[in-house]
KEVEX-399830 format. One record per residue (C-alpha): x, y, z; residue number from 1. Coordinates in steps of 0.001 Angstrom, whole numbers, padded with zeros to 6 digits. Each point is the difference from the previous one (the first is absolute). Example, Ala and Ser with C-alpha at 12.3 -4.5 7.8 and 13.67 -1.06 7.14 Angstrom:
BEGIN
        X        Y        Z  num
   012300  -004500   007800    1
   001370   003440  -000660    2
END
This chain:
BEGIN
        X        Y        Z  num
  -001219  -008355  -009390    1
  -001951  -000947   003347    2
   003126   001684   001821    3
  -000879   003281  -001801    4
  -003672   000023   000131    5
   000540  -000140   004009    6
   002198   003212   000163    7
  -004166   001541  -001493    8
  -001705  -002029   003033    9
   002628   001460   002897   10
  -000396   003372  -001270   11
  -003510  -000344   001799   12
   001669  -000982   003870   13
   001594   003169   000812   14
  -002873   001993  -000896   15
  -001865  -001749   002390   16
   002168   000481   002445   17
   000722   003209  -000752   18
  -004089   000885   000376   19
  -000063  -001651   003119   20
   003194   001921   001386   21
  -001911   003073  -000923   22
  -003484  -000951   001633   23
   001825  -000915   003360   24
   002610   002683   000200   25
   000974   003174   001214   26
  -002016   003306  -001525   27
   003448   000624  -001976   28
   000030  -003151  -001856   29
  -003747   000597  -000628   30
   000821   003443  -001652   31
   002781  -002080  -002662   32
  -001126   000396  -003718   33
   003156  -001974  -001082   34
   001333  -002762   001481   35
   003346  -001900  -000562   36
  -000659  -003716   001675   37
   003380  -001988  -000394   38
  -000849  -003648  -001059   39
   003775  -001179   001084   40
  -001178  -003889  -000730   41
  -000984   000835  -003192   42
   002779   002663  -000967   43
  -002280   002672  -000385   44
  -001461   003373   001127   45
  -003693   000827  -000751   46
  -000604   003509  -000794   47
  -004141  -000107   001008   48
  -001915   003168  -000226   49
  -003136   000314   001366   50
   000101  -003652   000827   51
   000548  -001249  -003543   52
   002793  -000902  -001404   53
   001925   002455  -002625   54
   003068  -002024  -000320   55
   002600  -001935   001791   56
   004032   000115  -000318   57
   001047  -003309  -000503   58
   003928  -000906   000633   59
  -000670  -003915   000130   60
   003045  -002048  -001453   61
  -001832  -003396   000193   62
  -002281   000819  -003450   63
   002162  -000176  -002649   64
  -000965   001918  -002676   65
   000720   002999   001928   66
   003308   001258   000170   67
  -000553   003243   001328   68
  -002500   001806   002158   69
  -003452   000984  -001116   70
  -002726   001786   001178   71
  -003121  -002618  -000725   72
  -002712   000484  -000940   73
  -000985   003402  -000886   74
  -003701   000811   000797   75
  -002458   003252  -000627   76
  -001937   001485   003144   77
  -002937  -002498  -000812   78
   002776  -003015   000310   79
  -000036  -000546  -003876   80
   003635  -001772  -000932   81
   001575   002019  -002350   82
   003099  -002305  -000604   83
   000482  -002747  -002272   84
  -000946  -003169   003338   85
   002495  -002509  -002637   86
   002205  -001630   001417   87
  -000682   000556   003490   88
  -003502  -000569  -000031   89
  -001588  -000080  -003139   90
  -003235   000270  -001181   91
  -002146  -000332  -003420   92
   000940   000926  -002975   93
   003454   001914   000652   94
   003508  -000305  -002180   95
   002362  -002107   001392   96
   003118   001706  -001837   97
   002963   001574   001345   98
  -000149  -001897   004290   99
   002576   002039   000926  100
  -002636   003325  -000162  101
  -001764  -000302   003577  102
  -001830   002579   001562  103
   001924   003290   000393  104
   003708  -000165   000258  105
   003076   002524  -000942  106
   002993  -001883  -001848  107
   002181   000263  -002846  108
   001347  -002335  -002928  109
   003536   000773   000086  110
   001993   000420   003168  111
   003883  -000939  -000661  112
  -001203  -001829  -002741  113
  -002664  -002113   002490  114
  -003344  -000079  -001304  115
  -002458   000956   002914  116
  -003311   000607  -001511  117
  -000753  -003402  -001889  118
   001141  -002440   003099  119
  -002537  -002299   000544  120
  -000196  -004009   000664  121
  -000534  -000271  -003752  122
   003416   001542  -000463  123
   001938  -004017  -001487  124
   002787  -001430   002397  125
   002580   000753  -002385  126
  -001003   004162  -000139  127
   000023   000303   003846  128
   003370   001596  -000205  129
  -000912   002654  -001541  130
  -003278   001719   001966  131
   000255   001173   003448  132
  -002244   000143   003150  133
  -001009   002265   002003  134
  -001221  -000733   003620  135
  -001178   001381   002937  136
   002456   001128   002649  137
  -002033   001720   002607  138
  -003378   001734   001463  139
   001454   002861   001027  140
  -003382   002071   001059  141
  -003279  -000433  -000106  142
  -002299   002766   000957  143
  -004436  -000072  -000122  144
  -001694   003205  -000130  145
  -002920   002704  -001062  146
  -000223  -000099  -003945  147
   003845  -000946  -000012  148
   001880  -003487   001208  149
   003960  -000100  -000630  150
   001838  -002996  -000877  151
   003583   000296   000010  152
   002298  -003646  -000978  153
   003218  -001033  -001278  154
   000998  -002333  -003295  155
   003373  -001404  -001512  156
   000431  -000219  -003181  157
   001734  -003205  -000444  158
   002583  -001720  -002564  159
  -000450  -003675  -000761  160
   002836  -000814   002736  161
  -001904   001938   002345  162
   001907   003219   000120  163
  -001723   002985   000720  164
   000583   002440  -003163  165
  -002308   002591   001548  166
  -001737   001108   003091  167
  -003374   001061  -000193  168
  -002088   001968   002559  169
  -003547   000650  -001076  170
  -002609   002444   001651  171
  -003425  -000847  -000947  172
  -003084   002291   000844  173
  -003359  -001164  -000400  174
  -002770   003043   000050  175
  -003345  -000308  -000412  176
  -002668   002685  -000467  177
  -003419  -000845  -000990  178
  -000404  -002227  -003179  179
   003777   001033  -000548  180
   002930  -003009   000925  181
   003991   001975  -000388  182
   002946  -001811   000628  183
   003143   001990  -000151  184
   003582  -002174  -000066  185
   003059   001946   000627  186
   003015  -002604  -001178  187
   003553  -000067   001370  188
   002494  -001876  -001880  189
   003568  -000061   001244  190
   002825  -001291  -001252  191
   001941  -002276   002158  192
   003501  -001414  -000350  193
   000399   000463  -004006  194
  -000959   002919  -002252  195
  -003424  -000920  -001436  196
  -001205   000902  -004166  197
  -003672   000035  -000812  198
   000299  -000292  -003622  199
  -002676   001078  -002274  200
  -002848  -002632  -000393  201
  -003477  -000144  -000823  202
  -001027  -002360   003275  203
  -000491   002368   002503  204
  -000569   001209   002769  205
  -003113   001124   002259  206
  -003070  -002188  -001476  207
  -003196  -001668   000462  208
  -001744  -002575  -001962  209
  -003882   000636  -000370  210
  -002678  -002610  -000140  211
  -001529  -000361  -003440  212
  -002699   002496   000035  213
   002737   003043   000101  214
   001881  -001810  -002960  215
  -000520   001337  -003552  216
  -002172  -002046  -002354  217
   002193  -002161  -002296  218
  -001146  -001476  -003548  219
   002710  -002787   000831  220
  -000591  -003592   001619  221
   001247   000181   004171  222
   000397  -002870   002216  223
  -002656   000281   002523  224
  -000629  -001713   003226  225
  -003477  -001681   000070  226
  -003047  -000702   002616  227
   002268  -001790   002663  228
   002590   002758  -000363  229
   002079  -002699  -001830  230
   001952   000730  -003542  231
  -002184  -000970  -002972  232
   001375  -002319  -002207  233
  -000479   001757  -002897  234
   000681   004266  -001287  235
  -003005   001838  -000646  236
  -001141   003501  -001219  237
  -002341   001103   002769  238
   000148   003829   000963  239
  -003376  -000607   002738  240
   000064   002971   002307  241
   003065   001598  -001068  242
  -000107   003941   000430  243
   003117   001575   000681  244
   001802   002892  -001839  245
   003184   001991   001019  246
  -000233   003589  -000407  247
   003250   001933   000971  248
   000613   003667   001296  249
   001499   000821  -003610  250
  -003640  -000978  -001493  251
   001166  -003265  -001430  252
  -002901  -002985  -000511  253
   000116  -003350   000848  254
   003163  -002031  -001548  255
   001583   003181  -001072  256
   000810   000473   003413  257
   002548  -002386  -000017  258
   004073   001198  -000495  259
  -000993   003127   000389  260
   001144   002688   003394  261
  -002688   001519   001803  262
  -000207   001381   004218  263
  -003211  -002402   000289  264
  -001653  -002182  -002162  265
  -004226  -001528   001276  266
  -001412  -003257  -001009  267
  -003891  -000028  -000077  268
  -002455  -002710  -000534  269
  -003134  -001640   002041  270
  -000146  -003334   001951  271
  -003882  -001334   000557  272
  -001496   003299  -000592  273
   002999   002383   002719  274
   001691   002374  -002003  275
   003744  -000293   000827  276
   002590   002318  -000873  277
   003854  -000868   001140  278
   002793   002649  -000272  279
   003844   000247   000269  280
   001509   002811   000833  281
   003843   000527  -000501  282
   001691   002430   002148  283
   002404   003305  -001350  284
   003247  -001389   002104  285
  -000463  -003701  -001413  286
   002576  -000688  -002214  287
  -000560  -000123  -003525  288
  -003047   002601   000187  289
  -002291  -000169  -001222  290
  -000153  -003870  -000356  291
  -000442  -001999  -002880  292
  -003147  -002786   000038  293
   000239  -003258  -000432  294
  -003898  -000261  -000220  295
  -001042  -002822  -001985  296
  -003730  -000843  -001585  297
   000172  -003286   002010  298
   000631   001985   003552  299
   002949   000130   001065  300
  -000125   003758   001226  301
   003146   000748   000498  302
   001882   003566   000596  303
   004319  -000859  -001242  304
   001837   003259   000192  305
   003585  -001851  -000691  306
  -000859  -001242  -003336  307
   000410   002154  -001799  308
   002273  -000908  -003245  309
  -002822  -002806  -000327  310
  -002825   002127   000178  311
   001816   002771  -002263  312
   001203  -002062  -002918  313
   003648   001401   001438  314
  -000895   003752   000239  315
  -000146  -000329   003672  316
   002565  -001721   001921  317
   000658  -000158   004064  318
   001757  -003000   001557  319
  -000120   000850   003545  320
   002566  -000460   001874  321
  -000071  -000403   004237  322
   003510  -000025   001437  323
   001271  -001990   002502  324
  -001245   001208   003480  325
  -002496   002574  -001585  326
  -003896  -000191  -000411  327
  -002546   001357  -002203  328
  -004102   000602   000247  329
  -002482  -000949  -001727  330
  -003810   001870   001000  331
  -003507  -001595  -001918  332
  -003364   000672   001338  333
  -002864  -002190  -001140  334
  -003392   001376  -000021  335
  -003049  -002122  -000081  336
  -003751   001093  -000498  337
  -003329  -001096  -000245  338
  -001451   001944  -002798  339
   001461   002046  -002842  340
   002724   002751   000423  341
   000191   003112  -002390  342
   003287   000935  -000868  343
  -000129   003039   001927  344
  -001034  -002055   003191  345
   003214  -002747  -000453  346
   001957   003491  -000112  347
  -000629   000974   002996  348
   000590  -003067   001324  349
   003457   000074  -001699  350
   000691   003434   001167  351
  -000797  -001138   003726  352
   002227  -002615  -000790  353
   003245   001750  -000332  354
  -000960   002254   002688  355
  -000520  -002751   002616  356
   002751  -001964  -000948  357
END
């Protein structure tokens, strides 16, 4: 645990260094609202925005409960976290369910029959055959700027003998505009030396897992970290603080969200008094559009277009299919805000969306 609660003490060095480069520099360095500072010791890049930190890509293959990429943590304008800190660096009275659900990751729960989504170091010795990896290739670009910083890198998606089943090449962009945080993540997956089936499953695909106040309140008992950040010995029924409620584009409430399609779907709530509302935004030449959600009361918020004969009961059925040699794009954008959103004003935001992208 002390090697995760250090990745939350690092995140503080490059943001010093990163206000010092700006104090001391040139007048065009001075005039950067976001800035990408590659950590390379730590396997990271810090996306920091007017000298905070919003969030930070992490690639590191020496934690291992991640077995994939993540974008860690999420924070508002005000530097509020707005993702779940357990396992990486937990704090009071969060869930400790589901380890493999870090941050904010894209990945899928049935690739050839390899189970990519629920890898963790949970997963027992004798299942390991049957969930992939996937891990960073390559930094391919990184690129600062006014309002806008680019971060462009490369992933395999592995087999358990280490054979890359597909080639991923990820641009994120990171906007920020006032009280407003956007990150938009345009996925390429290519097929390499084998045709590649994405069968229809629930455990998908581009997802983040909230910290408690954005969950839904629950009459059952949870396993809760305490004080020290520690698991409690013991399930309780304690719903302290908890706020959240999905709304989607269709006009669906709370957990009727969930297996249903819809372009967009927002999750609002409050943390210590900041009104918070998180949206994601599918795009018209995704696949599978308009997505199904695999939002859940507990928070996993999570957008799965290629489920659907789960999400359907059967009625809908996909099974994607990326032959050998070809590729196929995914495009999210994730829209953060401090205070509340109409549904007109997420519109727009949606209809910008498609236009930018």
């Amino acid at each position: 645990m002390d090697k995760y609660n250090s990745i939350g003490i690092l995140f503080g060095v490059p943001i010093i260094l990163a206000l010092i480069m700006i104090a001391f520099g040139n007048t065009s360095e001075q005039e950067l609202k976001v800035n990408l500072v590659p950590v390379e010791a730590e396997q990271r890049v810090d996306v920091i925005i007017d000298g905070n930190l919003f969030t930070s890509y992490i690639y590191t293959d020496t934690i291992p409960v991640l077995k994939k990429p993540v974008l860690f943590p999420l924070q508002t304008s005000r530097g509020t976290p707005l993702t779940r800190g357990y396992p990486l660096n937990p704090r009071a009275g969060e869930r400790i369910d589901h380890p493999h659900q870090v941050g904010f990751w894209l990945n899928y729960g049935d690739v050839n029959g390899l189970d990519f989504w629920n890898n963790s170091d949970a997963i027992p010795a004798d299942h390991k055959n049957k969930v992939g990896t996937i891990r960073h290739r390559e930094i391919k670009s990184i690129k600062s700027g006014e309002e806008k910083g680019i971060l462009e890198v490369g992933m395999n998606w592995l087999t358990p003998e280490n054979e890359v089943l597909l080639k991923e090449d990820t641009k994120f962009i990171f906007r920020a505009d006032g009280d407003s945080r956007i990150i938009d993540r345009i996925t390429t997956l290519t097929a390499t030396d084998q045709k590649v089936r994405m069968k229809d499953n629930k455990e998908g695909m581009m997802a983040v897992r909230v910290a408690r106040e954005l969950e839904h309140t629950s009459s059952g008992e949870v396993h809760l970290t305490g004080q020290d950040g520690l698991p409690m010995g013991e399930e309780v029924v304690d719903n302290t603080g908890v706020t959240g409620v999905y709304r989607s584009s269709e006009g669906l409430i709370g957990d009727e969200v969930w297996a249903t399609r819809a372009p967009w779907v927002a999750l609002s709530g409050t943390i210590k008094e900041e009104s918070i509302t998180m949206v994601m935004f599918d795009h018209p030449e995704n696949p599978g559009y308009p997505t199904y959600w695999h939002a859940r009361g507990y928070g996993l918020f999570s957008a799965n277009p290629l489920g659907q004969k789960e999400f359907s009961g059967g009625e809908d059925e996909l099974n994607l299919v990326i032959e050998k040699g070809e590729s196929i794009t995914f495009r999210y954008r994730l829209f953060i805000n401090s205070g509340d959103q109409s549904h007109d004003e997420i519109q727009k935001v949606f209809n910008a969306f498609i236009s930018d992208i």
